[in-house]
C-alpha positions, -999 to 999 in steps of 0.1 A, spaced: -136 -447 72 -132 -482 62 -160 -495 38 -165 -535 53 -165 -558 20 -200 -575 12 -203 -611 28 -210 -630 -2 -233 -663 5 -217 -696 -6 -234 -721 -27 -253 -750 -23 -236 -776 -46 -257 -793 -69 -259 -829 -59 -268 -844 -96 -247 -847 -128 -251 -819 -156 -273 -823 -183 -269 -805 -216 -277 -771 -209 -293 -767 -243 -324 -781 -231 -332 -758 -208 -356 -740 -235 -396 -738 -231 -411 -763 -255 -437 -743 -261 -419 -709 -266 -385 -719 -281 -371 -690 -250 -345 -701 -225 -359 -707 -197 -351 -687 -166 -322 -692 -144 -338 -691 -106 -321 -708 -77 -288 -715 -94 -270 -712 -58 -294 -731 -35 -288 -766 -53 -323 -778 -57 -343 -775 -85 -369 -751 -83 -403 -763 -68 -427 -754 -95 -405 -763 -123 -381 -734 -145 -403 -705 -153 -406 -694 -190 -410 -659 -196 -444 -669 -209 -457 -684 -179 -449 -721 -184 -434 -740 -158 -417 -765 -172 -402 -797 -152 -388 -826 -169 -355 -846 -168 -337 -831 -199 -344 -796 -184 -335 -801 -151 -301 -816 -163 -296 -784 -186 -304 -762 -150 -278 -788 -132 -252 -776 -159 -262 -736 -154 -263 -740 -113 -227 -761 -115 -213 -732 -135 -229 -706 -113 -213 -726 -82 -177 -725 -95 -180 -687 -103 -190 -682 -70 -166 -706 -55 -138 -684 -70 -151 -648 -62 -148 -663 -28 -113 -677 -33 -102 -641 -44 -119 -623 -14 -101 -601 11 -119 -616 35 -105 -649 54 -137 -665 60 -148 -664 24 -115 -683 13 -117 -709 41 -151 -714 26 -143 -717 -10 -116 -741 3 -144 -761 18 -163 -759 -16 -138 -772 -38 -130 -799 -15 -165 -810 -15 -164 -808 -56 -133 -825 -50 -148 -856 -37 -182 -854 -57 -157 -858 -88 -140 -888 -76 -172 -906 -62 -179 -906 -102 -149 -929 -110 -134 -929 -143 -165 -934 -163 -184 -909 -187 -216 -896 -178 -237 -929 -190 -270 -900 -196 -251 -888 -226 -262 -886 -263 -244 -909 -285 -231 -878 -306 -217 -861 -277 -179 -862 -262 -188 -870 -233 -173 -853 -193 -180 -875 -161 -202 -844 -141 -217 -831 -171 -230 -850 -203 -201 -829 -224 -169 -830 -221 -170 -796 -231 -192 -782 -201 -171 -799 -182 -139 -782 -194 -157 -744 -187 -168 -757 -154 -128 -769 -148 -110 -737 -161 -135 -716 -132 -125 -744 -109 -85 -740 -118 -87 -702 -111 -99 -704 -76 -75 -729 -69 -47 -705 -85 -62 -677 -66 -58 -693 -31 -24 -704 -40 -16 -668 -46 -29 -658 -10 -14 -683 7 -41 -705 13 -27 -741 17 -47 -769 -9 -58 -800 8 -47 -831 -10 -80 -836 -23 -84 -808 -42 -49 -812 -62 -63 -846 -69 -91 -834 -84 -71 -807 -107 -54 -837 -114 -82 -853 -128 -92 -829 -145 -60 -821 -166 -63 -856 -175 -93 -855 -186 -90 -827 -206 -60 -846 -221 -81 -877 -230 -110 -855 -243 -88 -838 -265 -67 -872 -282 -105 -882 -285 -111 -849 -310 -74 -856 -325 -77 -888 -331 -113 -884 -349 -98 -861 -374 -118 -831 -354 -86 -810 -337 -99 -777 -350 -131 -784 -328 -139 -750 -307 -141 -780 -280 -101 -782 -284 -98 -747 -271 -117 -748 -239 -101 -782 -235 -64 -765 -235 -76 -738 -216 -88 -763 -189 -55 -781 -189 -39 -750 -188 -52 -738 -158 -57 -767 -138 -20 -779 -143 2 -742 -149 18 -764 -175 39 -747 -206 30 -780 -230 -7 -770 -229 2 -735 -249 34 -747 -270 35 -784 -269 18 -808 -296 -15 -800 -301 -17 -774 -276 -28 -737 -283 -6 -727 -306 -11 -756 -329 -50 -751 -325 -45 -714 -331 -27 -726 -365 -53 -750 -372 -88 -734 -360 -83 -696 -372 -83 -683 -409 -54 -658 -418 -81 -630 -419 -85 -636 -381 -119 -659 -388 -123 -690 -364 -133 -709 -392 -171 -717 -383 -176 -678 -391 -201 -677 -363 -196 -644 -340 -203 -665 -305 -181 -692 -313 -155 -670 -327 -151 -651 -297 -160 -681 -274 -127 -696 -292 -111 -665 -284 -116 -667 -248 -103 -697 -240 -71 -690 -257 -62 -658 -238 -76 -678 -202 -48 -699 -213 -26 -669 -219 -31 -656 -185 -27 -689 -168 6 -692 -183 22 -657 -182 59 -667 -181 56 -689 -211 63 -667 -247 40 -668 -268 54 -671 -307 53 -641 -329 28 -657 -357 4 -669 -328 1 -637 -312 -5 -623 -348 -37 -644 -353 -53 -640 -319 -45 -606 -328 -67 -611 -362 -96 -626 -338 -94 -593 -322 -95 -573 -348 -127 -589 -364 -146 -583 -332 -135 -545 -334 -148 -544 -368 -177 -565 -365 -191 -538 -337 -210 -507 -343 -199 -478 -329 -222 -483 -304 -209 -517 -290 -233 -540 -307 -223 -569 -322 -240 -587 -343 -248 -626 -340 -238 -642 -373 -247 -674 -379 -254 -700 -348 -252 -678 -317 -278 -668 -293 -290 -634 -297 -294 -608 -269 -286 -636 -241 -275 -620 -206 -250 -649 -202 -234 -642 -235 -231 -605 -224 -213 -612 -192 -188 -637 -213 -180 -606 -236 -174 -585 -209 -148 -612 -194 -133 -612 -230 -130 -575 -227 -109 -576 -198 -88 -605 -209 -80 -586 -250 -55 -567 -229 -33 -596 -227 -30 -595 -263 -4 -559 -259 -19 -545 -290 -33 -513 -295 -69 -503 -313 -77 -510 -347 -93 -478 -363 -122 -494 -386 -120 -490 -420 -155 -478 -442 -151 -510 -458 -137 -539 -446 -132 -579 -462 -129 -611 -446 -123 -631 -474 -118 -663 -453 -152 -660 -431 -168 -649 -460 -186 -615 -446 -181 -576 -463 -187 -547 -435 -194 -514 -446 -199 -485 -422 -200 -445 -422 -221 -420 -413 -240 -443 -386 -249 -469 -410 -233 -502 -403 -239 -532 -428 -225 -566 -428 -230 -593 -454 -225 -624 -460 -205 -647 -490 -186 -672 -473 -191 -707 -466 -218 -722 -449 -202 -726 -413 -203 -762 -406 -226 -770 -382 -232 -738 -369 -239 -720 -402 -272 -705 -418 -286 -705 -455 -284 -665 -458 -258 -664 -486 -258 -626 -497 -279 -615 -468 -275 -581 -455 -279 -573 -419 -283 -536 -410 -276 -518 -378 -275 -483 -363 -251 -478 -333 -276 -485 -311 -302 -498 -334 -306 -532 -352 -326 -528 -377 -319 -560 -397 -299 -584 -379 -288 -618 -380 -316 -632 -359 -293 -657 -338 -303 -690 -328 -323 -710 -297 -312 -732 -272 -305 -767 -298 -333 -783 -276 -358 -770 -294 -352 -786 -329 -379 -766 -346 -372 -736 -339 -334 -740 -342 -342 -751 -379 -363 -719 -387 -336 -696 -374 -314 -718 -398 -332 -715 -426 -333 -688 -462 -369 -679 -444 -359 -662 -414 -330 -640 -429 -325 -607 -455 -319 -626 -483 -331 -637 -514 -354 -671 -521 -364 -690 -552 -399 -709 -553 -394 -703 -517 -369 -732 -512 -339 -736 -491 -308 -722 -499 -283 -751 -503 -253 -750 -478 -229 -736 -502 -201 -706 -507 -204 -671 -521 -175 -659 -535 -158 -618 -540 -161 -598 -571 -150 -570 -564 -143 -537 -540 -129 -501 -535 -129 -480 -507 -168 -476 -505 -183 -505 -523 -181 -542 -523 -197 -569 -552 -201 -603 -545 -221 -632 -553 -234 -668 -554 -240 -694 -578 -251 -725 -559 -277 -716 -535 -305 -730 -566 -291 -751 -595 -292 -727 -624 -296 -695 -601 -271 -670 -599 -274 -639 -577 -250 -607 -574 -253 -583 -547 -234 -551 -546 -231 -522 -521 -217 -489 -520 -216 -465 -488 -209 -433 -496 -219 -398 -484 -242 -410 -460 -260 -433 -483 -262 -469 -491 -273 -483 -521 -282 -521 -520 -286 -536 -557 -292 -576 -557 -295 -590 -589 -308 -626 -595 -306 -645 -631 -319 -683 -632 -320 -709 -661 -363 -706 -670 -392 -685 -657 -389 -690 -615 -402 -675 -587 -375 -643 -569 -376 -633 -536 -360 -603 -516 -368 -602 -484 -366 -581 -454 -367 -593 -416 -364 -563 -394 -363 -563 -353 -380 -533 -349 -416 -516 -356 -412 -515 -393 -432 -487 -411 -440 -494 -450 -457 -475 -479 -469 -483 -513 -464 -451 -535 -485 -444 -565 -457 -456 -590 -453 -489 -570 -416 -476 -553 -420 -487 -516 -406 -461 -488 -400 -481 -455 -394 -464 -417 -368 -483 -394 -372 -469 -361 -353 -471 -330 -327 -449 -313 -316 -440 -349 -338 -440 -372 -334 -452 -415 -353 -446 -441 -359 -471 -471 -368 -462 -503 -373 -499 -527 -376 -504 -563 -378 -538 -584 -367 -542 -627 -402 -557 -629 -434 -561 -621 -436 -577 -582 -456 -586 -555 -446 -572 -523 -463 -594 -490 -464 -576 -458 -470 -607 -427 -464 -609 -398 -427 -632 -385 -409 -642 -356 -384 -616 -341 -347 -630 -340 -339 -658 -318 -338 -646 -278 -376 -644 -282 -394 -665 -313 -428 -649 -302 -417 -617 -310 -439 -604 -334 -423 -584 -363 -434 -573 -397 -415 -596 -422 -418 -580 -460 -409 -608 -496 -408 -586 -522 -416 -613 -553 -409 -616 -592 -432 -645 -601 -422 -662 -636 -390 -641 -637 -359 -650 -650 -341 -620 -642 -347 -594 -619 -331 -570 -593 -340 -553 -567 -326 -518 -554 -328 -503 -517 -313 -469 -510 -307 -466 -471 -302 -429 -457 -305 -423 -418 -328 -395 -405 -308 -358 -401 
């Protein structure tokens, strides 16, 4: 018996430009605010619902749902275009010729709406938007052409337009000295697709000369920021697959092999993967872009890495150490550019299933307050002086073997220098951080766990902390000399800042040198 296919319902194009999307954040709540009616193309009535209960309706958050219900459109304008089904292709055929003539009723300018800062697209206030939005719209014009479905005029003009677009966009990064820009790659990829042409992957500035510039030789796109790296990463193999015929050189497909490779490591061996540096934490969007990366790694013809127990970046600047279900990253490298954090030397802890310390991630940029906090020494498993800002600054490698890893920093405070060093080994980790300064100063360790942390006070001042989750760790914490240890309560990481969780600074007050030891061990 023959299973009919599901009728999928088409969507109701969005009449209005694209905001930014990263406005579409509760000002009250610093959460993303939900994505309701994408396909019906209005607004919804009420305003966006926060999770909270706010309803939320103003002109920088409708333009951010614009940009989400544009981007929803598209993907469902190419599910269409690759349907069995007649009908559904006729109708995605309809769609794009509708976007088609939306896109040339903008004319030539940029979206006037746009923030001064911004490279700006013509639908969307970004450029970049636009180019995600363009690659979706490419495919289901590729995937009609594949079926036989004949383009009307229209609809070539507007892949036209958008290749040139892309084009101009991208001489705009070149020519400000800002190639390496993870805009470059979604720009290529969107010239790519939209025009089938070779130049876009070998030609001057196209992917492999971005690949060359943009990604470190350890495989690092060089913001060191997991969402960008494997948003980078993306783009380059939907360029791949829009261009199968074209060879790819050896020492390109070496380095997107690297970017691989660093996601594989990055992961426990449960699949998470931590959000290091700018990066939004836990998102449901973000999850359905890593499964599309997933199915595209294949075009990369490599086989699985096997993951070391420990394991050097040297370029992005992190140290992951794994064995016996304990997973720890840390970071040394540089700050990130704008997407990086002051968490020199933090350590981020995770079980396979269970983060017990992470990198909390980041908001929406809309909110500006909260993105600074999830920015900031406070919000990450580092260490503090006076409880002041680490400085944006570089950590550098001392030294490792095959189940422990020194490193250290010696510009987060003028006349502070800190040493962290880790070994794995039998099933335990053992976490020393040492901190020296210049005169009598205030040392902080802190912890910032994401779940139900447990902590104890024993009678000769050693604390013994509980991580539950789906595996469970045990802490045991000492300090060189006399310190104050202040249980309060924090913000969770960034998918939800009113997540309560019980944040612990562990304090040397008029210290000039102190460290402070952690032995890790999971539950039998």
């Amino acid at each position: 018996m023959t299973v009919p296919t599901p009728t999928l319902r088409p969507p109701v194009l969005p009449p209005e430009r694209g905001g930014w999307w990263h406005a579409y954040v509760c000002p009250a709540h610093g959460v993303e605010l939900d994505h309701d009616r994408l396909l019906d193309g209005e607004f919804p009535d009420a305003g966006a619902r926060c999770r909270h209960g706010c309803r939320i309706d103003d002109p920088s958050v409708r333009g951010g749902w614009t940009v989400l219900a544009h981007q929803a459109s598209a993907r469902r304008i190419r599910l269409l275009a690759r349907s069995p089904r007649d009908d559904d292709r006729r109708t995605a055929v309809d769609l794009l010729t509708a976007y088609a003539r939306q896109y040339a009723a903008l004319g030539a300018a940029p979206h006037d709406g746009a923030a001064g800062w911004m490279l700006r697209g013509r639908l969307f206030h970004q450029a970049l938007t636009e180019a995600i939005w363009a690659v979706t719209i490419g495919q289901a014009a590729a995937a009609l052409r594949a079926g036989g479905e004949p383009l009307p005029k229209e609809v070539n003009e507007l892949l036209q337009a958008l290749v040139e677009a892309a084009g101009q966009a991208r001489q705009a990064l070149v020519d400000a000295g800002k190639f390496e820009s993870n805009y470059t790659a979604w720009l290529i990829a969107a010239g790519a697709v939209c025009s089938g042409r070779p130049d876009w992957l070998t030609g001057r500035h196209g992917l492999c000369d971005h690949v060359s510039t943009a990604i470190r030789p350890d495989g690092w796109e060089w913001e060191a920021a997991t969402y960008y790296h494997g948003f980078v990463l993306r783009a380059y193999l939907l360029t791949l697959q829009s261009l199968p015929q074209t060879p790819v050189p050896p020492q390109t497909q070496s380095r997107l092999a690297a970017m691989a490779t660093v996601l594989e490591t990055l992961a426990t061996d449960g699949g998470l993967l931590p959000a290091l540096h700018d990066g939004p934490y836990d998102r449901p969007p973000a999850r359905y872009e890593l499964d599309e990366l997933r199915e595209l790694l294949p075009l990369l013809d490599r086989g699985p890495t096997e993951p070391q127990p420990v394991t050097i970046f040297p370029d992005g600047g992190y140290v992951v150490l794994r064995g016996s279900g304990l997973h720890a990253v840390a970071d040394f490298g540089p700050h990130g550019g704008p997407h990086g954090h002051r968490d020199k030397l933090a350590l981020y802890l995770y079980g396979a299933d269970t983060p017990w310390q992470p990198d909390p991630g980041q908001v929406p940029y809309g909110h500006r307050g909260w993105r600074h906090h999830y920015a900031s020494t406070a919000a990450h498993p580092t260490f503090a002086v006076d409880g002041l800002e680490q400085a944006e600054c570089t950590g550098h490698l001392i030294g490792y073997d095959s189940s422990s890893v020194a490193i250290g920093c010696d510009t987060a405070y003028p006349g502070v220098t800190a040493r962290r060093h880790l070994t794995l080994r039998g099933g335990v980790l053992v976490d020393e951080l040492r901190v020296e300064t210049d005169r009598p100063r205030r040392i902080s360790a802190q912890l910032r766990p994401d779940v139900d942390l447990a902590i104890r006070a024993t009678a000769d001042r050693t604390l013994e902390t509980v991580w539950p989750g789906r595996q469970t760790l045990h802490g045991r914490h000492t300090v060189s000399v006399d310190a104050d240890v202040v249980c309060r309560p924090g913000p969770g990481p960034a998918d939800d800042p009113q997540r309560v969780r019980r944040w612990v600074d562990w304090t040397a007050s008029d210290a000039t040198t102190v460290t402070f030891r952690s032995i890790y061990r999971m539950e039998s």
